[in-house]
N, C-alpha and C positions, 0 to 999 in steps of 0.2 A: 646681384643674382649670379649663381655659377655661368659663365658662361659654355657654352658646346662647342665641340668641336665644327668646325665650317662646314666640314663633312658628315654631318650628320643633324638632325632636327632634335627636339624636345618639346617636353609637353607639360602644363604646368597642370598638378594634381586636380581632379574633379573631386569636390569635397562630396557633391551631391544633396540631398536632402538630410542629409546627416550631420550633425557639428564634430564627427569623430570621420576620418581617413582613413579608408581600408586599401590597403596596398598585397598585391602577392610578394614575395622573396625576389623574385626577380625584378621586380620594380626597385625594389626597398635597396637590393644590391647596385641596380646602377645608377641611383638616387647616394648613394655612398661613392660612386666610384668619380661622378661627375664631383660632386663637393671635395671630393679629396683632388681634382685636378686631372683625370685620368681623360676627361673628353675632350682636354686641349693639344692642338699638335704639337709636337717640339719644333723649336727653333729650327730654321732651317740653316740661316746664321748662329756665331757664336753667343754661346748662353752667356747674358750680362747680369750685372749689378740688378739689373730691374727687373730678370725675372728670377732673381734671387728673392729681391724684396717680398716679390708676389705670391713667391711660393710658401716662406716663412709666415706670411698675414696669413696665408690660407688655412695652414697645419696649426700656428702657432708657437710649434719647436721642430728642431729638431734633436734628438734623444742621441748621449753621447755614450756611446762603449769605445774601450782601451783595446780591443780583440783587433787583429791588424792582417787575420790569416785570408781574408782577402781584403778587404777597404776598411776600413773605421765606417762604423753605423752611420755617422752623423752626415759624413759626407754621401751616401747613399739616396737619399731621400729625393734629393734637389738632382738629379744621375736618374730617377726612375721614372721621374716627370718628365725634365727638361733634355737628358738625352748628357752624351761626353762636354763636359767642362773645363774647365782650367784651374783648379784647386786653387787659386791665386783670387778669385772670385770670390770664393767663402773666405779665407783667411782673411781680407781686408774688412769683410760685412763683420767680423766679430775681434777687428781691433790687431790685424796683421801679424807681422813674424819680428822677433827679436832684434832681428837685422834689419826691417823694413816696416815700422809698426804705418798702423791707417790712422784718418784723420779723427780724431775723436766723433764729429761732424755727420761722419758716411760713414758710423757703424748702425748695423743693423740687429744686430744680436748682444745678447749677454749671457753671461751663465746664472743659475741661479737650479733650486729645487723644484719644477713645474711636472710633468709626469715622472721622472726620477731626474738625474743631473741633466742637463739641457742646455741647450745651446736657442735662451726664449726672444723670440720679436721683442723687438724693444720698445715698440709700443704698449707693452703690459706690464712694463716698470711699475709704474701708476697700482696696477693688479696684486702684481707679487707683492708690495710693500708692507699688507696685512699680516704674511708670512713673517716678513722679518719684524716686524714690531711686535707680534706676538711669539716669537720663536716657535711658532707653528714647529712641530716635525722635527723639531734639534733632540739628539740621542748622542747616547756614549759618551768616549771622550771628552767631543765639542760641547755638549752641555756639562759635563761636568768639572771640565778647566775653568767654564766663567764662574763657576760657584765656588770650587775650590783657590783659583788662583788668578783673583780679578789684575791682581798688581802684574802678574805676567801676561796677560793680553793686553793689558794698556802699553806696557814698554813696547810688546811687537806693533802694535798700532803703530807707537811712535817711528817703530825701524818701516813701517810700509811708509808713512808718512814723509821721513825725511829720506825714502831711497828704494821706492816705488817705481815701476815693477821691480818685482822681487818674489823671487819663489824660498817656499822653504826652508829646501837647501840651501840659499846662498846665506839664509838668515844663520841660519843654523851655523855657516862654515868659516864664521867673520871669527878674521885668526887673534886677534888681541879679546876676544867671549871669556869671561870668566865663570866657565860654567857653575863654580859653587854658589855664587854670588846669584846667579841669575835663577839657579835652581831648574833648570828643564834641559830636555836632549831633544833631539830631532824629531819626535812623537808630540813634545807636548808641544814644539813651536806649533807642527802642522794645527794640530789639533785648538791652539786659540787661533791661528789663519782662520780656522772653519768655524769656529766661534764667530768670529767677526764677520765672516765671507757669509752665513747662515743668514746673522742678523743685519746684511745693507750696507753696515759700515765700512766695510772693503768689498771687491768685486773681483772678479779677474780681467786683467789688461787682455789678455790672449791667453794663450799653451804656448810653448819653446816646442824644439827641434826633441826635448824626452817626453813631452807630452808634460809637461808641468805645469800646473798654474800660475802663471804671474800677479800675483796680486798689487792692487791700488786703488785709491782712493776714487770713490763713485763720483764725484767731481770731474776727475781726469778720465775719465772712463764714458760716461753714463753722456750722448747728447746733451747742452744746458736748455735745447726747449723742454728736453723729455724730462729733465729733473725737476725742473720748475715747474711741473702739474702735481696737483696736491697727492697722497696717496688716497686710494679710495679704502672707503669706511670698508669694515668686515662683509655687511651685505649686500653694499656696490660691489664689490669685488668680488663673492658670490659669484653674482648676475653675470657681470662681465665675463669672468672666466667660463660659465656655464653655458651660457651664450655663443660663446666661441668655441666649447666642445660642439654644442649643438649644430654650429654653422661648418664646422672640420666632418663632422659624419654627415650632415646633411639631412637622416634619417637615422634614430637610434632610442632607446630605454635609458631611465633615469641614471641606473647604474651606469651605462656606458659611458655616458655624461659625465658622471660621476669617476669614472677611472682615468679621463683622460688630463684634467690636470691633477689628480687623488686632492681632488676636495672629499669633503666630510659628508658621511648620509646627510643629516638633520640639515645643515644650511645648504646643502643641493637639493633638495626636496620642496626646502623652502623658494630658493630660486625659480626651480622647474613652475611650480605655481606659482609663481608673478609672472612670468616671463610667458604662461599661456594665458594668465589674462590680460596682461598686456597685448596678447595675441603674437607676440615674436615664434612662441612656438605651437604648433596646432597639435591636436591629439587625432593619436595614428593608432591602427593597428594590424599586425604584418601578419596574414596567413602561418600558421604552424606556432608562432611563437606566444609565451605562459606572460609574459610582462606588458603593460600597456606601454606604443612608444608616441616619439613627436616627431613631426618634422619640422626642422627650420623654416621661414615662411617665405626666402630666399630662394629656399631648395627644389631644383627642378629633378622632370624625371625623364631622361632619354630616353628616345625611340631604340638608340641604339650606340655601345659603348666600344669603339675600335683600337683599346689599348693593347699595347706589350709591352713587358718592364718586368727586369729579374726585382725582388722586393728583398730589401733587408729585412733578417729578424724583429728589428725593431723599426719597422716603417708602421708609423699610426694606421696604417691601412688595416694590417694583419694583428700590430700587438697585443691585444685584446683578444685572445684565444677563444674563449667563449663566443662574441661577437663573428672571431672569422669564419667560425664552423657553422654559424645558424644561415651566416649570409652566404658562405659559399661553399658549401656541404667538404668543408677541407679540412679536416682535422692534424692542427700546427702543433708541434713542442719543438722546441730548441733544444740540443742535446751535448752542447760543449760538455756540460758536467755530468755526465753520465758515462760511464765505465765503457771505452771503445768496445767492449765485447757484450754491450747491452743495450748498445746503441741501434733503432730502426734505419736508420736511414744516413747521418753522419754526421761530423761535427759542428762544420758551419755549413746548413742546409737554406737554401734561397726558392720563396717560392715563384713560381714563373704566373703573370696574368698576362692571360689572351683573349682580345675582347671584354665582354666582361663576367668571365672565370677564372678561376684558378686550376689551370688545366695540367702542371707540373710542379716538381721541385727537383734542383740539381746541388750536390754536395762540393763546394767548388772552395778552392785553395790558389790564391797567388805564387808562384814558384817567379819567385823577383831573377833568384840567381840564374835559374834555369831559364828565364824569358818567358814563360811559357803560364798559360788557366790552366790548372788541373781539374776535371772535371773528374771526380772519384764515383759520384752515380748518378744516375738520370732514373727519377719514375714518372710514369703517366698515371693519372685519374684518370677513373672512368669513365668520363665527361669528356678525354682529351680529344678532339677534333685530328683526322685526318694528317694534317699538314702540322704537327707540332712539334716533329724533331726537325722540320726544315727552319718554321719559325723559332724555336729555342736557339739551335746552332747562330741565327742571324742574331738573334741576340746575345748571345756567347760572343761571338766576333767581335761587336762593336763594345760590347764589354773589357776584352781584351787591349784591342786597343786603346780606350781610356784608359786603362791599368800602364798604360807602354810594355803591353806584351806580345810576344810575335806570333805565337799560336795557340789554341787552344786544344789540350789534349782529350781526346776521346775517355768514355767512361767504362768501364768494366764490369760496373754492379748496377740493378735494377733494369727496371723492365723495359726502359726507354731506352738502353746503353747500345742497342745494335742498331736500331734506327735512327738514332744520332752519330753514332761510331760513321754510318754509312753515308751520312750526308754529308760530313765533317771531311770524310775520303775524298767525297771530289770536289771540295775547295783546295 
């Protein structure tokens, strides 16, 4: 069951005379906000291994973007729960650094295709395996080297095999390659990697110091308790993974369910219906909203939700856009790709939760060389409470110093930029 914060009470749903659950938005939100982790206090001590662990089992994954203009997404997530960490904490949980890999033993993660690339708990090896044995979801290139050129992803198998980890490029750069001979250039190596990498057969050891995949053998990678469980069938696997979206929102519609590991309508559907009469999941329905939903049966509903946490673009909380606006009347788009002179709000835009709303969003940029959070704009919702460019700023702060930066600069654009500019002044 989610646990609450100490500080605060929960209440476990009155079904009533009804086998269907009626909940208002605001239930339904902090009934999301508890199952995502939000009613727990951060460490007071330094953030460990264990509540790495814990936070992964809860989410599932964490979703990996290359975009580096303030943090990398991945490391974000387990930062907005559990508060400043030591990135030496996640690198070990998913198999360490170049220089200093981890014990195959005390990894906690692997990569693989789960809501897009991911960094998935490794207790759902077992899960994913469906994926790879049916090449679920394999496109482009990667599916069409294995059909065009089975003989050249066996030979790279062999070069993982006999000299694993290995990225790519190191494949690629081996100076005696006869490249007529071998027939590919550094496209098609990648691209039978991810052939293999798609389908199980290889995994990645870690990322290097350019963010590269290391590839090797799920042997050498993969826990030997966790490999040694069978994979499960197409419709265990279903279950399991639909199951686990359901227990990650807490309270949510089939689609949501459905987006969050991008399973398939028809066997999400099917799951949804076992999984409510096996009674795992109960049938909800949330004031305002056109879809019938469920609650997990795990799933509590707080009196009262006392978080604050900047949220990456891609934190499960928020990335379901549709989802984020019904529960928390916040309407989110990410706008890296959108023409700087078209853009609402800015490039990498982080929304802020306090309590349990979404009462800001601030456009913020790491300036490593300069030391320094650039904070380019600050807006409030209408909902924002009082004290939220004091409580923003405190969270800016300890933002910065996780980053190892020395100040955070004031913002210039939107409607929060003078009342934060001001409070910012007399620290």
């Amino acid at each position: 069951m989610t646990e609450p914060d100490p500080g605060s009470s929960s209440t476990e749903p009155d079904p009533g005379s009804s086998s269907t659950e009626r909940f208002t938005v605001l239930q339904a939100r902090r009934i999301a906000l508890a199952a995502q982790g939000f009613t727990r206090s951060r460490p007071v001590g330094p953030v460990t291994s264990t509540h790495l662990r814990r936070t992964v089992r809860r989410l599932g994954f964490f979703q990996i973007d290359s975009v580096n203009v303030l943090q990398r997404a991945h490391y974000m997530p387990l930062y907005s729960r559990m508060g400043p960490y030591d990135l030496a904490v996640f690198h070990a949980a998913c198999g360490g650094q170049a220089n200093a890999p981890a014990k195959r033993s005390s990894r906690a993660m692997f990569e693989y295709w789960a809501h897009v690339a991911t960094f998935v708990d490794v207790e759902l090896w077992p899960a994913m395996q469906h994926r790879m044995i049916s090449r679920h979801g394999i496109w482009g290139g990667p599916e069409q080297i294995g059909r065009s050129h089975p003989q050249l992803v066996e030979r790279v198998l062999a070069e993982v095999r006999e000299r694993g980890p290995v990225t790519a490029r190191e494949i690629d750069a081996e100076p005696d390659r006869e490249r007529p001979h071998w027939g590919w250039n550094w496209s098609q190596t990648k691209q039978a990697l991810e052939h293999l990498f798609h389908a199980g057969i290889v995994t990645s050891a870690r990322r290097n110091a350019a963010f590269e995949r290391e590839y090797d053998l799920p042997e050498r990678v993969i826990p030997a308790a966790i490999l040694q469980r069978p994979a499960l069938a197409d419709d265990e696997a279903h279950r399991a993974l639909v199951e686990h979206a359901a227990r990650a929102h807490g309270i949510g519609t089939e689609p949501c369910f459905r987006d969050y590991f991008r399973t398939a309508p028809e066997p999400t559907q099917r799951a949804v219906a076992e999984l409510v009469e096996a009674g795992v999941l109960v049938r909800a329905e949330i004031a305002g909203w056109e879809r019938p939903a469920y609650r997990h049966r795990d799933a509590v509903v707080p009196r009262a939700v006392r978080a604050r946490a900047l949220l990456s673009p891609f934190d499960p909380l928020v990335f379901e856009r549709t989802r984020t606006e019904k529960l928390f009347d916040f309407r989110y788009r990410i706008e890296i790709y959108v023409p700087a002179a078209d853009r609402v709000y800015g490039y990498y835009v982080l929304p802020f939760l306090l309590g349990d709303r979404l009462v800001a969003r601030v456009d913020l940029k790491a300036d490593r060389a300069g030391r320094r959070l650039i904070v380019h704009g600050a807006w409030a919702e209408e909902h924002a409470p009082d004290d939220t460019a004091e409580q923003l700023a405190d969270e800016l702060t300890v933002m910065a110093q996780w980053l190892d930066l020395d100040r955070v600069s004031p913002p210039i654009r939107g409607d929060l930029a003078a009342g934060l500019t001001s409070v910012l002044a007399r620290r």
